[in-house]
C-alpha positions in Angstrom: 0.0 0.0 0.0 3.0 2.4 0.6 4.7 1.9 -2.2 1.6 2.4 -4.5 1.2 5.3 -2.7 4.3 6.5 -3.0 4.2 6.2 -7.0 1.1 8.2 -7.1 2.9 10.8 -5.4 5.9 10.5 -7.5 3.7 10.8 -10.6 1.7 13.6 -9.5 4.4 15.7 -8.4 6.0 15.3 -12.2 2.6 15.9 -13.1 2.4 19.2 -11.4 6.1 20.2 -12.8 4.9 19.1 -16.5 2.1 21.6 -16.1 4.5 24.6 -14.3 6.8 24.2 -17.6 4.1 24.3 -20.0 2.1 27.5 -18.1 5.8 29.5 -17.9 6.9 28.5 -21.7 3.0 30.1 -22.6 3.7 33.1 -20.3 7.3 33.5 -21.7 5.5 33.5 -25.4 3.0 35.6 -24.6 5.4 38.0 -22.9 7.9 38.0 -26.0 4.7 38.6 -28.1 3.9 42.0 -26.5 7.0 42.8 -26.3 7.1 43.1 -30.1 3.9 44.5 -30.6 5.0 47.9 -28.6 8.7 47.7 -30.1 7.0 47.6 -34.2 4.8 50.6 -32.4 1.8 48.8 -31.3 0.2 49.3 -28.2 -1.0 46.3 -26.2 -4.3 46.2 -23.5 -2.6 46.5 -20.5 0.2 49.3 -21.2 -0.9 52.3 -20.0 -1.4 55.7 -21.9 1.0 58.3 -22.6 -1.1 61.3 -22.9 -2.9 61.1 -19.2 -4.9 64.2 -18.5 -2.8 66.7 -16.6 -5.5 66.5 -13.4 -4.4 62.9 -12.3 -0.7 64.0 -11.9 1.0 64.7 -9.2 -1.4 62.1 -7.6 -0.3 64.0 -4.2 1.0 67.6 -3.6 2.6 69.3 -1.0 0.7 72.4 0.6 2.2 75.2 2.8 0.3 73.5 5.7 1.5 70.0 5.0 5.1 70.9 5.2 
């Protein structure tokens, strides 16, 4: 009984690596993907935009009373 339980574990653990390897290549892909978008000048979803409106920066200023 130990020792079949001790192969399930064996093969699970591989199991869980197999799927870590395959999640990181997709996430290394999908990385190098954007990356190329917004060097040829493309702009992806999550990059954020260059001309904010002035009124959301400095998010915090200092006042006479604050110093």
């Amino acid at each position: 009984m130990t020792a079949t339980l001790a192969s399930y574990s064996v093969v699970l653990t591989y199991s869980a690596m197999a799927v870590y390897v395959i999640a990181f290549i997709a996430f290394a892909l999908d990385m190098a993907k954007r990356a190329g978008n917004v060097a040829a000048g493309g702009t992806t979803a999550a990059a954020p935009s260059a001309t904010a409106p002035a009124e959301h920066w400095p998010l915090y200023t200092l006042d006479a009373a604050d110093e």
